[in-house]
N, C-alpha and C positions, 0 to 999 in steps of 0.2 A: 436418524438422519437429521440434519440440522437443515432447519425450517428457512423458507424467506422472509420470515419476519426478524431475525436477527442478523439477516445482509447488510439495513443500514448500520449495525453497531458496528461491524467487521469494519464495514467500504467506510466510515469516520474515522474507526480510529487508524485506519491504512493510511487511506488516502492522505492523510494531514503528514504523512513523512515519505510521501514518495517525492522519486526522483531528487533524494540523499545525498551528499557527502560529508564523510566524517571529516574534521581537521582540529587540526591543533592549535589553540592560539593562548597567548600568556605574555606579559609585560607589563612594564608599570603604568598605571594612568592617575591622571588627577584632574580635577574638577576643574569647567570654569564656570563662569559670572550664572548661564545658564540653568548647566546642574547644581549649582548652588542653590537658585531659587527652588528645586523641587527639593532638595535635599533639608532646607528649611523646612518645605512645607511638608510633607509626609510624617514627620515626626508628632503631630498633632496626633495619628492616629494609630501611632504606635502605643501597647497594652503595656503601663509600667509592672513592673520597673524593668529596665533596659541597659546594659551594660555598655558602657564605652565603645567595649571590642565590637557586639553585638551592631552599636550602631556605625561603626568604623567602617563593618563588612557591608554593610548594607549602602555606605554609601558611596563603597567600591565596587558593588554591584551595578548601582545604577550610571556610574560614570564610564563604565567598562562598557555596558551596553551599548551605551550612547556612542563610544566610541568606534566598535564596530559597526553601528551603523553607519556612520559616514565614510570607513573603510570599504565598505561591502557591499552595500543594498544595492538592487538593480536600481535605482532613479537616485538623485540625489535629493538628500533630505533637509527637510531645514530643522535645523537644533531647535532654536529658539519655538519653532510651531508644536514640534514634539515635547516638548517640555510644558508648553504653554498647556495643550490636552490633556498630558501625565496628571497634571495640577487642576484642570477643572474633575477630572471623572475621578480624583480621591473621594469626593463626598456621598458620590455615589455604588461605591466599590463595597461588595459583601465580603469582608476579609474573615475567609476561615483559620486562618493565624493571624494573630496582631504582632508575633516580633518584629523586627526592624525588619528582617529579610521578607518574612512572611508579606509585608506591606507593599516594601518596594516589588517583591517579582509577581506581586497580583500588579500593582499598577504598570509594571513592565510588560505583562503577558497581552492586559487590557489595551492600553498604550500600540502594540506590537502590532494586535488585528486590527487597527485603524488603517494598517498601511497594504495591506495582503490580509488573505484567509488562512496563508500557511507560515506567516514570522510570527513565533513565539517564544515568550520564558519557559523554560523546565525546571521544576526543581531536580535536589537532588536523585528523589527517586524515580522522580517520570526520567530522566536523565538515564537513568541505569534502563528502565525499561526499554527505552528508543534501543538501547548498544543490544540489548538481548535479542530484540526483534528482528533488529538488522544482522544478526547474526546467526539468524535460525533456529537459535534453542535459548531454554530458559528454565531456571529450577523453581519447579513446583511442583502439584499432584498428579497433573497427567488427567483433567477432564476438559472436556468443551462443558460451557452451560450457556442457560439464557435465561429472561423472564419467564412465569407462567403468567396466566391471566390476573392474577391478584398479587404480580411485583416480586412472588417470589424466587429465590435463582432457583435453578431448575437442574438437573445434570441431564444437556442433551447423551454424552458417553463418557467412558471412561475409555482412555488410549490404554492399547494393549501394553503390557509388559510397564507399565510405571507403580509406580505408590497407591494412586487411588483403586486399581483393576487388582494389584495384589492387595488390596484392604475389603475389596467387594460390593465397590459401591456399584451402582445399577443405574441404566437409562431411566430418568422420572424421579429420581431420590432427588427430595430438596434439603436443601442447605438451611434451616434456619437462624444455628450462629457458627461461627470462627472464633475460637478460643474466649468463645464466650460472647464474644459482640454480636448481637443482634442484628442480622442482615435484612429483617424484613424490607421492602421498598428502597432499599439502598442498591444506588446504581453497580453496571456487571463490573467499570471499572474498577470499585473499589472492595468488592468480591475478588477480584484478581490480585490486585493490590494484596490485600491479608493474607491470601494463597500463597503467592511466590515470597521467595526469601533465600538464605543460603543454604547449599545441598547440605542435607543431612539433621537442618533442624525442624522440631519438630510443628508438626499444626492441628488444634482438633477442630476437627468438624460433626458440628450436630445436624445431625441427619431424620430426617421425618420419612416412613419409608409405611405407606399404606394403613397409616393413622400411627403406627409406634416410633417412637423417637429416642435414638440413641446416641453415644457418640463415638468417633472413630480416631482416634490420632495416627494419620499422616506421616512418615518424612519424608519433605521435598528431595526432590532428586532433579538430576539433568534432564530436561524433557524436547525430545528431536521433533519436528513438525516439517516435513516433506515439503518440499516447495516444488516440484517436478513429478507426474504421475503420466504414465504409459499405458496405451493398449493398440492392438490390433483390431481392424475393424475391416470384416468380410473378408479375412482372411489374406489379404493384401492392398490394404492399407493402413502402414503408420499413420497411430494418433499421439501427441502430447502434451500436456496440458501441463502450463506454469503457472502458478497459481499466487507467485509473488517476486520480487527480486531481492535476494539477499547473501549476506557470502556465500552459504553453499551451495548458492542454486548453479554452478556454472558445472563444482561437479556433478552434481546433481543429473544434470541436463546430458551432460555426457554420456555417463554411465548409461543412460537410457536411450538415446540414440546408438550406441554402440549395440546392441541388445538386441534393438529394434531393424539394423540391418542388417544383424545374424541371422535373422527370424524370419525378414521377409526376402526373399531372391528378386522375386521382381518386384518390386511396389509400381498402382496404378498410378498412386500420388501422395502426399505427405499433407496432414493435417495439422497445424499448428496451433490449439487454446489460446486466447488469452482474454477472454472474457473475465469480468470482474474482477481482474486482474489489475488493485490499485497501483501496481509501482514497486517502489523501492530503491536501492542503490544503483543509481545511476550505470556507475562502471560495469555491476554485472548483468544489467539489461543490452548494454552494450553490447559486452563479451559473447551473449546471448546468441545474438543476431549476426554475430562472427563467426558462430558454430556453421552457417548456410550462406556464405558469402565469401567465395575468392579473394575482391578488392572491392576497390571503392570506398567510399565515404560511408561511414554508420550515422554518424549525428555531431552536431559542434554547439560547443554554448557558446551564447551572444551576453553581454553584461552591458553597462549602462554605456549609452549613448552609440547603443547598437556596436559595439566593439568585442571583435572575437575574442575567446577566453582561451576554450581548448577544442580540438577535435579529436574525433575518437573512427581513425580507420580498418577496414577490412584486413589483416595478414595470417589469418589463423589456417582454417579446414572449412571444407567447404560437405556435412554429411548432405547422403543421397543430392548429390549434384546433378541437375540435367532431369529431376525429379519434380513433375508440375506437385504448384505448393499453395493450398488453401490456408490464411489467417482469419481467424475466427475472431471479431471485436462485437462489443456490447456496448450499452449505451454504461458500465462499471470498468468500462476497461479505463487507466487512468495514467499519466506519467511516464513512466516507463515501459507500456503495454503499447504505448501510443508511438513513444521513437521506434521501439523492436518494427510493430509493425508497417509504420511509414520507410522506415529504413529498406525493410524487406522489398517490397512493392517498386519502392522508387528506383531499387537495385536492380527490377525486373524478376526479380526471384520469387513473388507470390500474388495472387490477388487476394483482397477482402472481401471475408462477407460477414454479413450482419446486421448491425447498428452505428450510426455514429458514436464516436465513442465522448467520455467526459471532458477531455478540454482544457487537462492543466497540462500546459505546456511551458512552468517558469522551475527553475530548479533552487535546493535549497542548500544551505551548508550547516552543519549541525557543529557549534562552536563552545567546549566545554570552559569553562568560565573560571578563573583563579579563585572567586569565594564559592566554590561550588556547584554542581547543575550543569545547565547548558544554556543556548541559547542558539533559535533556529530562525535562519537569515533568509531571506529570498532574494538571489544572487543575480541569477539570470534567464534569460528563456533558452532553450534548446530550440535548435532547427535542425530539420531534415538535408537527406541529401539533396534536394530540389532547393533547397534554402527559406524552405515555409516554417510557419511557427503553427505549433497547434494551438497555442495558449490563447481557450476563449471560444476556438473555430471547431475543435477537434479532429479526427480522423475521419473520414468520406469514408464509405467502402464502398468497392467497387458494384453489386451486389448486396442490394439492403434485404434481408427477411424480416417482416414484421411481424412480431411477434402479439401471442392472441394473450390477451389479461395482465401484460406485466406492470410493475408497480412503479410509478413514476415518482421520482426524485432529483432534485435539482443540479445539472451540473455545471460544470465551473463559472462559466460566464454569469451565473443567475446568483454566484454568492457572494454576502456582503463583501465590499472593499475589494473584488475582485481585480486583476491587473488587467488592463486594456490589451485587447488582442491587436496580433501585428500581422505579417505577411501572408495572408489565407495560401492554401493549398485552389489554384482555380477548377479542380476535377470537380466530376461530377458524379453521381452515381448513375450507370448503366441501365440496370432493372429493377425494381421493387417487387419482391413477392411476397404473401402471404405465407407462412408458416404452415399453414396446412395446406396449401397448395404441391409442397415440395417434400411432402411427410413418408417414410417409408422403413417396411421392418428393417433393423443392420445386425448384424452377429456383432457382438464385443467380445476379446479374450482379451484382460487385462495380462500384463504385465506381469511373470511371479505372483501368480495366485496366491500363492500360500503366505503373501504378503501381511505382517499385522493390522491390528484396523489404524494406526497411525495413518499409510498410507492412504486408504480409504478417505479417513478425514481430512485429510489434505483437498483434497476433492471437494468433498461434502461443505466445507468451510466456506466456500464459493460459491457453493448449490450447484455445482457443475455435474454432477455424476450424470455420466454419461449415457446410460439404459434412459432410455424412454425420453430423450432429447428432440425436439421439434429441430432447432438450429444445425445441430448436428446433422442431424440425418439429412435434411435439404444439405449440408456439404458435402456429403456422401453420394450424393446424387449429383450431381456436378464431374465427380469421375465414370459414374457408371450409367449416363441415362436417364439419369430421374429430373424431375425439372427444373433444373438449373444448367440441366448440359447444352442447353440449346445455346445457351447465353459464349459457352466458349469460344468459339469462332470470332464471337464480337470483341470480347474481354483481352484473350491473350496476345490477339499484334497490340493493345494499345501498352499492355505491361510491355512487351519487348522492347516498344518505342517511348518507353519513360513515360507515358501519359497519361 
């Protein structure tokens, strides 16, 4: 089972790309008086020798950038400021590439989070990785890992049915190199990195496995990572837990819901996850929250100078309708976790319980770049259908449970260069309970047992696994008696009356 100690690597490298859109952008640019001045000066710390072309691309990188930002960003930007910074923090820039490109997209990246925590350069490979992610799958070995206590990666599992599980690798085998490079104390990022590549070539891995060490060679293959996991709880209540937004999470989500009202004839009430749940693509958190809503408004973005973008309304299916409906948030739920369930709530269709949730409520756009890579813009903020922003404020639940020992970590509002929060949500929270206050045995039958442990880890990736859940079970009790039922009487006219 994968541990709470590798939550914050997940919720980092999550959170930094939720609330997503891919687009396409390309055309000529050229430099002024401005980019000039950086494009002079960065060449100081470029590693000779350098080619023309080399430095051509580089300084259509940094031009191109520049220029979406004044295209794009949510606030307007001043050139000249951004440039002026680009240029003092060269001298203090650890550049792990000296090419011309290497130079400029470290000072771009650096440059980027001066203005937000989530605008940044990608190269080309973090570039492929974002499209993988947001796409659900990815070719590699097919294992989760982490640190151990001495740095080194670690294999929490091997997913069922991939390259690594048909090779035999085992929970607890460390990695000491990849095709020979030495992983000791090098971060999980860059363990991933060496890992994935294109389906079918090859990778070895030396494997340390209760003092004897061997090697294994790998071939990457396509590897699916669940974003949707279902169970039944006490026998009549649908549970289901999303545990990211990405393209397939919409079938995903279906397919499981469909399943779920085969199964259950009467349901008491409908349980909705979305704890630790950073985000994702926008569209299908949207589509999401379409699944349980007739009409109405899902969520609209706002762009600079508080000016509507787009909205995104109710016309789909509305599963188990007329079905009282618990959303589950954490103080990890992030972006897209955050519209689904203000959406829900404010449409009258569910209450929350929980924790406040993290807080980012700006969106981003993911813009692949003519010399290469990408580059990720923060566009606008998203509002609810009350016309709040969460960015900063986060999600109220209606029903806070506090939770006993959990590990406190910073969210949005607390991180550098943070974007200013705007129209708060005025609710309140209802009641506060203890966690062990509302604690109680539940039966779980998961969803097609005989499921591989893929699905499982979908789960586990979250720390969400449902057995032996303090949160859960207080929302379990909320349908049948336990102690959070008292609170309905007060809770459900204010959901019905939007408040």
């Amino acid at each position: 089972m994968l541990r709470k100690g590798i939550l914050p690597i997940i919720l980092g490298v999550l959170i930094a790309f939720a609330g997503t859109r891919l687009v396409a952008c390309a055309g000529p640019v050229w430099s002024g008086d401005d980019e000039q001045r950086f494009i002079e000066a960065y060449r100081d710390y470029v590693e000779p020798p350098a080619s023309a072309e080399q430095l051509r691309r580089a300084d259509k990188l940094f031009v191109e950038v520049v220029g979406i930002l004044g295209d794009t960003y949510v606030d307007d930007v001043d050139t000249s400021a951004f440039v002026d910074l680009a240029i003092a923090r060269l001298p203090e820039l650890e550049f792990e590439d000296k090419s011309p490109v290497g130079v400029v997209g470290a000072a771009l990246d650096d440059t980027l989070h001066s203005l937000d925590p989530h605008s940044a350069y990608m190269s080309e490979d973090m570039f492929k990785r974002l499209q993988e992610s947001t796409e659900g799958s990815f070719a590699g070995v097919g294992i989760v890992i982490a640190h151990d206590d001495s740095k080194r990666i670690r294999i929490v599992s091997p997913i069922d049915n991939t390259p690594a599980a048909r090779a035999g690798l085992k929970p607890d085998d460390r990695i000491t190199h990849i095709d020979g490079y030495d992983m000791t104390g090098e971060p999980i990022a860059e363990a991933v990195r060496r890992m994935r590549g294109r389906i079918g070539d090859p990778v070895t891995l030396t494997i340390d496995r209760e003092s004897n060490s061997f090697d294994v060679t790998v071939k990457r293959a396509k590897i699916e990572v669940p974003s949707v996991t279902a169970a039944v709880i006490d026998n009549d209540l649908p549970y289901i837990r999303v545990s990211r937004f990405d393209a397939n999470t919409l079938d995903q989500m279906r397919q499981q819901l469909d399943e779920l009202q085969d199964k259950v004839a009467s349901p008491r009430g409908l349980i909705v996850d979305l704890r630790r749940n950073p985000g994702g693509l926008l569209d299908s958190a949207a589509d999401l929250a379409d699944q349980f809503l007739t009409g109405g408004l899902i969520v609209a973005t706002e762009g600079r100078g508080e000016r509507k973008l787009r909205t995104y309304d109710a016309d789909r299916s509305s599963y188990f309708d007329g079905v009282p409906m618990v959303i589950l948030l954490d103080r990890g739920s992030a972006s897209g976790a955050e519209l689904m369930a203000a959406a829900l709530r404010e449409n009258g269709r569910g209450i929350i319980i929980g924790e406040r949730s993290f807080g980012k409520g700006s969106m981003q756009r993911i813009l692949p770049l003519s010399t290469g890579g990408g580059v990720k813009i923060t566009t606008g903020y998203y509002t609810t259908p009350g016309n709040h922003i969460v960015q900063g404020n986060g999600v109220v639940p209606d029903i806070e449970i506090l939770t006993e020992g959990a590990a406190e970590f910073e969210r949005e509002a607390e991180l550098p260069h943070s974007l200013p929060s705007r129209r708060r949500d005025p609710r309140t929270t209802v009641a506060s309970l203890a966690e062990s206050a509302c604690r109680q045995d539940i039966v779980i039958e998961r969803l097609d047992p005989s499921s591989d442990r893929a699905e499982q880890l979908a789960e586990e990736q979250a720390d969400g696994e449902v057995a032996g859940d303090g949160m859960l079970e207080c929302a379990v009790g909320y349908f049948r008696g336990g102690g959070l039922a008292t609170y309905r009487p007060q809770v459900e006219p204010l959901l019905r009356a939007g408040l």
